[in-house]
DSSP file (Angstrom, degrees, kcal/mol; ACC not computed):
  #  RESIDUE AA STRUCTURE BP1 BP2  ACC     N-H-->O    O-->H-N    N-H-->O    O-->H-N    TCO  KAPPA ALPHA  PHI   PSI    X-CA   Y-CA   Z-CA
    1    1 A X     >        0   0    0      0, 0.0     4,-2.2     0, 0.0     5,-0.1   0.000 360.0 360.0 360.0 -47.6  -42.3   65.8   42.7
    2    2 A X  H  >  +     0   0    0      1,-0.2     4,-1.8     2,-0.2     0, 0.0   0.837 360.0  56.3 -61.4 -28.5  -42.9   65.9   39.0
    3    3 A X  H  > S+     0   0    0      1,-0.2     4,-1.3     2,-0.2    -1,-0.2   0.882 104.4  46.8 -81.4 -38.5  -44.3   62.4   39.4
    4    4 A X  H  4 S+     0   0    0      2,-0.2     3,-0.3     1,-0.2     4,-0.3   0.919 111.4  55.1 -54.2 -55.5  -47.1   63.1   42.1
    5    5 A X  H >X S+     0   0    0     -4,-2.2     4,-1.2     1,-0.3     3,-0.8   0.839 106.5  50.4 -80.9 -17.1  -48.3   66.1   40.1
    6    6 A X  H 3< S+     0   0    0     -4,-1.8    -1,-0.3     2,-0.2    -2,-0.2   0.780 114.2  39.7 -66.7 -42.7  -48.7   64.0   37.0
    7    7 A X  T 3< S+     0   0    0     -4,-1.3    -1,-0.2    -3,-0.3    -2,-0.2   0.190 116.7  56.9-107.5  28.5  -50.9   61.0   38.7
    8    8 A X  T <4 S+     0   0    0     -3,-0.8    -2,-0.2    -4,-0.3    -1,-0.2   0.589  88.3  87.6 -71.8 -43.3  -52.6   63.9   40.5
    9    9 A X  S  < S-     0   0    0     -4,-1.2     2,-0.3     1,-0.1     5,-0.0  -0.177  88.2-103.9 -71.9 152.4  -53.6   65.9   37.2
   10   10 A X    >>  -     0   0    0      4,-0.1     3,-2.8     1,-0.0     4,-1.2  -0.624  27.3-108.9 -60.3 138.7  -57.0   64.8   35.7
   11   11 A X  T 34 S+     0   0    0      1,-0.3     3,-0.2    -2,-0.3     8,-0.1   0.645 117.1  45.3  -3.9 -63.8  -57.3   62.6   32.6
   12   12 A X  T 34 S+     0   0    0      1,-0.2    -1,-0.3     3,-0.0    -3,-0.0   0.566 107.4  57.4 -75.0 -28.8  -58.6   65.3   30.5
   13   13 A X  T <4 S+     0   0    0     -3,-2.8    -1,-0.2     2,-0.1    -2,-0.2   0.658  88.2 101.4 -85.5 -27.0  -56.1   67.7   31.6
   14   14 A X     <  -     0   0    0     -4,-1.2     2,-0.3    -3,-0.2    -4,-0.1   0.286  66.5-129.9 -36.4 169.3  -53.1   65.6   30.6
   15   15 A X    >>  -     0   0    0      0, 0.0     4,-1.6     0, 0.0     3,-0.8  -0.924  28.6-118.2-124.3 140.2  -50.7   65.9   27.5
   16   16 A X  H 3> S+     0   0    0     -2,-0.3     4,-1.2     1,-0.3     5,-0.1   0.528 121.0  60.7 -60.7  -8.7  -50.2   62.6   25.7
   17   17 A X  H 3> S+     0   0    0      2,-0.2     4,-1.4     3,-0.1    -1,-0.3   0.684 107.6  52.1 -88.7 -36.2  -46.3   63.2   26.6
   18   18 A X  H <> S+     0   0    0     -3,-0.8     4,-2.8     2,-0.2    -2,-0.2   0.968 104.7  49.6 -31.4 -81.8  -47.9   63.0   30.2
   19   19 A X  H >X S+     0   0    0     -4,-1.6     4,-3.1     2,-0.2     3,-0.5   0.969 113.2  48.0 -46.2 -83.8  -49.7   59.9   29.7
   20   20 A X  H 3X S+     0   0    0     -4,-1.2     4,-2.6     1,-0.2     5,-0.2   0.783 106.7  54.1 -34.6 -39.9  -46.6   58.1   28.3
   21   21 A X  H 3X S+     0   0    0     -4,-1.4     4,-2.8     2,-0.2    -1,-0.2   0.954 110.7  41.6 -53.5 -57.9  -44.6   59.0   30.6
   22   22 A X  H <X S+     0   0    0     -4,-2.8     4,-3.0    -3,-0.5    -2,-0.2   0.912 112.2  59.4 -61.5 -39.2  -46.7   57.8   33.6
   23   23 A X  H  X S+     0   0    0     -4,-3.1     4,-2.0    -5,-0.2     5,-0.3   0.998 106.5  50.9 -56.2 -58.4  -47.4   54.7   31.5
   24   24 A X  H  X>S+     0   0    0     -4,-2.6     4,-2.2     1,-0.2     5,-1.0   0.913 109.1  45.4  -9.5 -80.4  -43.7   54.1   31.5
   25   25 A X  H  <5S+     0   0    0     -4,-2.8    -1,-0.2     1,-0.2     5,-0.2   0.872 110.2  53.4 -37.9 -54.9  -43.1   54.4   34.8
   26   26 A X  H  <5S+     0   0    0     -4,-3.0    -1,-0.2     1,-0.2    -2,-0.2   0.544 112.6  40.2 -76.7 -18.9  -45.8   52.3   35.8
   27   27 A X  H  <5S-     0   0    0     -4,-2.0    -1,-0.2    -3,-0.3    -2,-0.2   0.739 116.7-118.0-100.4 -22.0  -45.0   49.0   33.5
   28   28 A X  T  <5S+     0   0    0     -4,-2.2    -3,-0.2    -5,-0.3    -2,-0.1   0.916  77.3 130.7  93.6  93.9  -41.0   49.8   34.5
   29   29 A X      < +     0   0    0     -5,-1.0     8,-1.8     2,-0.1     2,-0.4   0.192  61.0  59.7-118.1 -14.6  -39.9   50.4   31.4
   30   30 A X  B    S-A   36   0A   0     -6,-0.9     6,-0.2     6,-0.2     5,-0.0  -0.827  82.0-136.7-119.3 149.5  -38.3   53.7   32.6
   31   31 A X        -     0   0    0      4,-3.0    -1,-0.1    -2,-0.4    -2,-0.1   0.280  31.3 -97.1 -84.5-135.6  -35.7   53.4   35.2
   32   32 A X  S    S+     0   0    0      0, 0.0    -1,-0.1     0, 0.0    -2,-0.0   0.395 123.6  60.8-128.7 -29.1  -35.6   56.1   38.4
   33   33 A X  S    S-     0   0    0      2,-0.1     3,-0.1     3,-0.0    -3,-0.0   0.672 116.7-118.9 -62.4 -35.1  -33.1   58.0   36.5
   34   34 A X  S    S+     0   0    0      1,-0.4     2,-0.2    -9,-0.0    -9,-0.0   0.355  73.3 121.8  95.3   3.3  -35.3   58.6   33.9
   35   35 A X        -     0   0    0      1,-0.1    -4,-3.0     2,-0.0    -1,-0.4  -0.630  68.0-103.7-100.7 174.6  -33.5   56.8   31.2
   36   36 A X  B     -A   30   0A   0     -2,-0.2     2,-0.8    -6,-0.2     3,-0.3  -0.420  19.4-135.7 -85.1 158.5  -35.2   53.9   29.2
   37   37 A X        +     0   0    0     -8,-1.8    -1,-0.1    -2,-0.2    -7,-0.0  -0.618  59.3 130.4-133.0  65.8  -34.1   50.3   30.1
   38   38 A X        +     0   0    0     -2,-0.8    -1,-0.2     1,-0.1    -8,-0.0   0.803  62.3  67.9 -73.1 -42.6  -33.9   49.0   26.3
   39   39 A X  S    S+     0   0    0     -3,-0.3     2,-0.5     2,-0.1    -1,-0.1   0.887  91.0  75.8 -67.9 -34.9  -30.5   47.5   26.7
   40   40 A X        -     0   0    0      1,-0.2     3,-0.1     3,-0.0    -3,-0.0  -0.580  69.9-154.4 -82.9 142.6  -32.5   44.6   29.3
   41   41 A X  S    S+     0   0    0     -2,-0.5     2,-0.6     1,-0.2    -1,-0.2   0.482  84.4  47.7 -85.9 -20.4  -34.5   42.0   27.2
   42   42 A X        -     0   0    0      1,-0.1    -1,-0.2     3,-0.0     6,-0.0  -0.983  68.3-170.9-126.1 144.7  -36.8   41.1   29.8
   43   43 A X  S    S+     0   0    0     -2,-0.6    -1,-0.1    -3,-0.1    -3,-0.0   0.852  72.6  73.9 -83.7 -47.9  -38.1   44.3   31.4
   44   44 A X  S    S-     0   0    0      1,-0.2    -1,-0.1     2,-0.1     3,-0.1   0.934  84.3-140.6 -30.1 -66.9  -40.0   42.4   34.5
   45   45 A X  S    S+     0   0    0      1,-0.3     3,-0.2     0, 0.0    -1,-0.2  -0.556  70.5 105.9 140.9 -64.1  -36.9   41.5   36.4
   46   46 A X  S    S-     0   0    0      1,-0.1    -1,-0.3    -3,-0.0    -2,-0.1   0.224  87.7 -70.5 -54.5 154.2  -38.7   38.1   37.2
   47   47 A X        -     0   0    0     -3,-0.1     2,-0.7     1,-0.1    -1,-0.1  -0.022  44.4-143.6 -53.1 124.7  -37.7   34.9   35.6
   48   48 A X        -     0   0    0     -3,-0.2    43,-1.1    42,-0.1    44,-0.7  -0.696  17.1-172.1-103.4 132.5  -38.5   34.4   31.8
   49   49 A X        -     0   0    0     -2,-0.7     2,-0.3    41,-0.2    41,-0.2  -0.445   7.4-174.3 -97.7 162.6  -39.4   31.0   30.6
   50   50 A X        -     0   0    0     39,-0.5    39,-2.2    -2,-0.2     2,-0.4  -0.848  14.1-152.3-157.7 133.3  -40.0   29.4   26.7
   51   51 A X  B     +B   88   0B   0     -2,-0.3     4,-0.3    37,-0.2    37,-0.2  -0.964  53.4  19.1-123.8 135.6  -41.2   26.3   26.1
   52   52 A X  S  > S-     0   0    0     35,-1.6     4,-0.9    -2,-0.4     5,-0.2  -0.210  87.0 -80.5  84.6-179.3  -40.3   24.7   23.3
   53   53 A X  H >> S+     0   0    0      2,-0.2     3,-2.2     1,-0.2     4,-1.5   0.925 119.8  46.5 -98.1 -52.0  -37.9   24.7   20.7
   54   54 A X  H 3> S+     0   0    0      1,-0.3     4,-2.7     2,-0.2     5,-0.3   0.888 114.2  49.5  23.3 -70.9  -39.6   27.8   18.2
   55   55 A X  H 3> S+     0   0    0     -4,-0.3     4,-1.9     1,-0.3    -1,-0.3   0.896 115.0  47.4 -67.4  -9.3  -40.1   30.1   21.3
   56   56 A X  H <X S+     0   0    0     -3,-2.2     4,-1.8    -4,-0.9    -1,-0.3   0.898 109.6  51.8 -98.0 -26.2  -36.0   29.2   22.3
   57   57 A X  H  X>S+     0   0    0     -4,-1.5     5,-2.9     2,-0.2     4,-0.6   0.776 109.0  47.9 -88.7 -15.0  -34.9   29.9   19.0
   58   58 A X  H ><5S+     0   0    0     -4,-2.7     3,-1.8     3,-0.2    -2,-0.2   0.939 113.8  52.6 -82.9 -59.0  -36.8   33.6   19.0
   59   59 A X  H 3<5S+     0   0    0     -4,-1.9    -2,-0.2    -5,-0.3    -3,-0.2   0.811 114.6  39.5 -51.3 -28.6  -35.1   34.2   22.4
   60   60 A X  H 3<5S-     0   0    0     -4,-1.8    -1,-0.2     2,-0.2    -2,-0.1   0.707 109.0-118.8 -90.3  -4.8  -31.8   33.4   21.2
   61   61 A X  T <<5S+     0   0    0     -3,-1.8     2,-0.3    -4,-0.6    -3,-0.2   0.901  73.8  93.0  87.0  39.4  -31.9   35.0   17.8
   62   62 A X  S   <S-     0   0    0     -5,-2.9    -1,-0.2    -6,-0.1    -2,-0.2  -0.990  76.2 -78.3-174.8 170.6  -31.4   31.9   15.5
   63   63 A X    >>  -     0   0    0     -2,-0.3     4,-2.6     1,-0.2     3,-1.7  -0.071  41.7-112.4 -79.6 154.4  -33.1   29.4   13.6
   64   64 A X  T 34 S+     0   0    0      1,-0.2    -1,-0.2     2,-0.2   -10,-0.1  -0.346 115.0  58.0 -82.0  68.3  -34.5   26.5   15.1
   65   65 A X  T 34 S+     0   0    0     -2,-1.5     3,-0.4    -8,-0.0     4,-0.4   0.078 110.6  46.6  48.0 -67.1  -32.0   24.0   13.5
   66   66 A X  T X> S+     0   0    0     -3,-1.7     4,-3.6     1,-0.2     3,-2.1   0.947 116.1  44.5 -73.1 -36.0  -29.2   26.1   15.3
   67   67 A X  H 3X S+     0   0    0     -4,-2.6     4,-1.5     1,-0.3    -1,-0.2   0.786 117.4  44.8 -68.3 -18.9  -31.5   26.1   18.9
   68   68 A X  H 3> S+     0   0    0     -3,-0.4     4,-1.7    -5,-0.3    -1,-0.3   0.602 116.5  49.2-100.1 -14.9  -32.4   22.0   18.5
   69   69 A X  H <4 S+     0   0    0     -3,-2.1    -2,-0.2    -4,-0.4    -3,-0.1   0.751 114.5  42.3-105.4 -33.9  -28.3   21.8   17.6
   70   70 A X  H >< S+     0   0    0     -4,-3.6     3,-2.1     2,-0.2     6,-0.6   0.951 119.1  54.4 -74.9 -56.7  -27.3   24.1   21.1
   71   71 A X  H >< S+     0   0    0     -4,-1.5     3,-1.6    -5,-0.3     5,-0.2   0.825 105.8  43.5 -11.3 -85.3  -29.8   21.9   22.6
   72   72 A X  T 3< S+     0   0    0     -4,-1.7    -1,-0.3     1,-0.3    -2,-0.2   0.269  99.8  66.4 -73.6  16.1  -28.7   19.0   21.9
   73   73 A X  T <  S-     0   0    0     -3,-2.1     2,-0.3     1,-0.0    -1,-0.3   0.401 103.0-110.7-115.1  14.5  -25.0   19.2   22.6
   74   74 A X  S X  S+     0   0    0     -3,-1.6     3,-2.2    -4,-0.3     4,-0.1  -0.210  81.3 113.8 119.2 -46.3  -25.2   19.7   26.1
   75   75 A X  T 3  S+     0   0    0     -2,-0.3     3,-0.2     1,-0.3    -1,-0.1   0.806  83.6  37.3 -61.6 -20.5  -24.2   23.1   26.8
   76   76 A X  T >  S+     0   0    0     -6,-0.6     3,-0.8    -5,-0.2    -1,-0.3   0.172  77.5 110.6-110.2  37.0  -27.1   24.5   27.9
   77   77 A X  T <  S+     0   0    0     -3,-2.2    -1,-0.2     2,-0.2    -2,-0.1  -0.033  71.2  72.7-100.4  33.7  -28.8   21.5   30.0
   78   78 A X  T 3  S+     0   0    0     -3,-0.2    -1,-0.2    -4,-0.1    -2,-0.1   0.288 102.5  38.9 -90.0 -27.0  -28.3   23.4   33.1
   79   79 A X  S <  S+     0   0    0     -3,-0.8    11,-1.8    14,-0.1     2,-0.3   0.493 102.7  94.2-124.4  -4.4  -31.0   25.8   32.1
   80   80 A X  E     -C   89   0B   0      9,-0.2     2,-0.4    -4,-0.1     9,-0.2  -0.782  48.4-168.0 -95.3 147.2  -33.4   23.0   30.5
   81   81 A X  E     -C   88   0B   0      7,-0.5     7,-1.9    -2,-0.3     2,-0.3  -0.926  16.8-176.6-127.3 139.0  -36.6   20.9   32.3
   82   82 A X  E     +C   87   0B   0     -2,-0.4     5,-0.2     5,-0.3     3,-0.1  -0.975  14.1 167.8-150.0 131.3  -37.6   18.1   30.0
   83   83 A X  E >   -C   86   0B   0      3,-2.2     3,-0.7     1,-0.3     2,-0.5  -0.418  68.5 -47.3-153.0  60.2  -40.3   16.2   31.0
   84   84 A X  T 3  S-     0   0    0      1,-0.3    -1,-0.3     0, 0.0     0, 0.0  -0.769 120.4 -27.4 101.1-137.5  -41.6   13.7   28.0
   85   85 A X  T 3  S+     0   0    0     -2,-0.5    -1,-0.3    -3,-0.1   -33,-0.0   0.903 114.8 102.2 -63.2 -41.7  -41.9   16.0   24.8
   86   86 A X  E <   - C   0  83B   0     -3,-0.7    -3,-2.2    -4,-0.1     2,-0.3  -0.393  53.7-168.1 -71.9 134.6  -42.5   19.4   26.7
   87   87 A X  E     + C   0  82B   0     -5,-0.2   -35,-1.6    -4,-0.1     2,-0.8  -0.944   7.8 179.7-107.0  87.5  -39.2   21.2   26.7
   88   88 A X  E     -BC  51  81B   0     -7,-1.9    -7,-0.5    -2,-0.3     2,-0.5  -0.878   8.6-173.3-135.9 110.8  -38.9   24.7   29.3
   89   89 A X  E     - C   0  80B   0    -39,-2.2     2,-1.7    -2,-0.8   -39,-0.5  -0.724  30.3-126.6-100.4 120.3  -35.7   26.5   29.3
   90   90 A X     >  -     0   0    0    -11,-1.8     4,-3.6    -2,-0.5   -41,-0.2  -0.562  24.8-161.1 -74.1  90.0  -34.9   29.2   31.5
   91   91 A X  H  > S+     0   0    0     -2,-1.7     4,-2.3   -43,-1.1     5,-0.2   0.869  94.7  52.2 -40.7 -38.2  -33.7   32.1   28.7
   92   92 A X  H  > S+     0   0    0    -44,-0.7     4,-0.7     2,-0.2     3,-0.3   0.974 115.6  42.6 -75.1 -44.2  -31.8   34.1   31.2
   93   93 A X  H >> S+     0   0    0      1,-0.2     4,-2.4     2,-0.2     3,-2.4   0.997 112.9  51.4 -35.3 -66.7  -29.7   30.5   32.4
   94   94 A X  H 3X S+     0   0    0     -4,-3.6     4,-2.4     1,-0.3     5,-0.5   0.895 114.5  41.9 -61.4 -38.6  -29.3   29.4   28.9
   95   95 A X  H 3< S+     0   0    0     -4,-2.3     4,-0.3    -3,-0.3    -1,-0.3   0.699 113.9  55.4 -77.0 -18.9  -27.5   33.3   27.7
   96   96 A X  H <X S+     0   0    0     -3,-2.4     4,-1.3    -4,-0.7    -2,-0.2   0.775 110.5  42.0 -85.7 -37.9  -25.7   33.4   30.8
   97   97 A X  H  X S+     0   0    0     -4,-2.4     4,-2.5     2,-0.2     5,-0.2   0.952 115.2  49.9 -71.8 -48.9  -24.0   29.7   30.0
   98   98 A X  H  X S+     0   0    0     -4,-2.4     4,-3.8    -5,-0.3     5,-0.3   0.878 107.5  49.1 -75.7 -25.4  -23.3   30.3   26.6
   99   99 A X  H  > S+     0   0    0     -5,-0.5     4,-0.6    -4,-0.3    -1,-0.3   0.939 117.2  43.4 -76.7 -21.0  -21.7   33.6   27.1
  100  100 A X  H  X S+     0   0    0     -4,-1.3     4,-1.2    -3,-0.2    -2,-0.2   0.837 117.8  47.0 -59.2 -37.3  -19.4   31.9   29.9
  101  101 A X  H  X S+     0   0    0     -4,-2.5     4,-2.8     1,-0.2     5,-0.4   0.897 110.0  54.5 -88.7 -38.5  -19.0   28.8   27.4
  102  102 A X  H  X S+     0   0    0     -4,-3.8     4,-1.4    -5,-0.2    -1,-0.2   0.815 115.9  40.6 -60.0 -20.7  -18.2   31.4   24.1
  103  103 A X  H  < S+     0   0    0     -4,-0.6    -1,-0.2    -5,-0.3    -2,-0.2   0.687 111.1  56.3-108.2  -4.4  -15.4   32.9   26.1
  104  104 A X  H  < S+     0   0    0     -4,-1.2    -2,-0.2     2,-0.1    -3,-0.2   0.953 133.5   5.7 -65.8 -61.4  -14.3   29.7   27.6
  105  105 A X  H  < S-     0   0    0     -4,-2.8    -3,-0.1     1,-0.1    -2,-0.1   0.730  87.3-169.5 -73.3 -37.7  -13.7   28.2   24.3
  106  106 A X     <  -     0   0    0     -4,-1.4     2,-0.2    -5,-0.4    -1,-0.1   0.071  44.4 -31.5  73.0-171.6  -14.3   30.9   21.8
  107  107 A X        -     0   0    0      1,-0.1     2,-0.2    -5,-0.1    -5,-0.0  -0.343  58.6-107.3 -63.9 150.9  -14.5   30.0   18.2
  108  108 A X        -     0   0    0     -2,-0.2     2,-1.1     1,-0.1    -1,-0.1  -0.422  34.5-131.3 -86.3 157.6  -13.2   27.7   16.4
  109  109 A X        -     0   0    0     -2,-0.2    -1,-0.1     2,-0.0     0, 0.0  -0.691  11.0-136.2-113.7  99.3  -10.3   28.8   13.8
  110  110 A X              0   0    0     -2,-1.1     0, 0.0     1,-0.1     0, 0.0  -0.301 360.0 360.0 -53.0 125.1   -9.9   27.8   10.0
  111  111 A X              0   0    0      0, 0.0    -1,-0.1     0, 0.0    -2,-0.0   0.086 360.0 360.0 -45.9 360.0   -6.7   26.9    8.7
């Protein structure tokens, strides 16, 4: 109800709490509940891509050393397309394996 009278109201007539709000809504940043949907890292829904080794190491949070290191040891080639040099990893694959693969194995333990 609230939501009709809001993209009914004119422009002018609006409150900037208004306006944000509808903006919300409309890019889905705000859920049906009304609460915000920070906790998801991609907002869309749809499937989020990086190519190359830079953009994988900002999606995973770590330096690109560690992302050419995950890379290359296998675990995540599930979730990689490799085609000459161009590299394009499916983020949401590749976070999904390694949290199955961290709890499989866990960490490793100093003596």
């Amino acid at each position: 109800m609230k939501d009709t009278l809001l993209k009914e109201k004119p422009l002018f007539q609006s409150t900037l709490g208004d306006l944000v709000e509808v903006l919300k809504e409309e890019l889905g940043f705000a859920s049906e509940s009304g609460n915000d949907e920070k906790d998801n890292i991609f907002p869309s829904g749809g499937k989020h891509y990086v190519r190359g080794m830079k953009e994988l190491a900002k999606a995973l949070h770590c330096s690109i050393s560690t992302a050419q290191r995950i890379k290359s040891s296998g675990v995540i080639d599930a979730a990689i397309s490799q085609n000459g040099k161009v590299v394009v990893i499916d983020v949401e694959r590749a976070l999904d394996i390694l949290r199955v693969s961290n709890k499989k194995w866990g960490r490793k333990n100093s003596k």
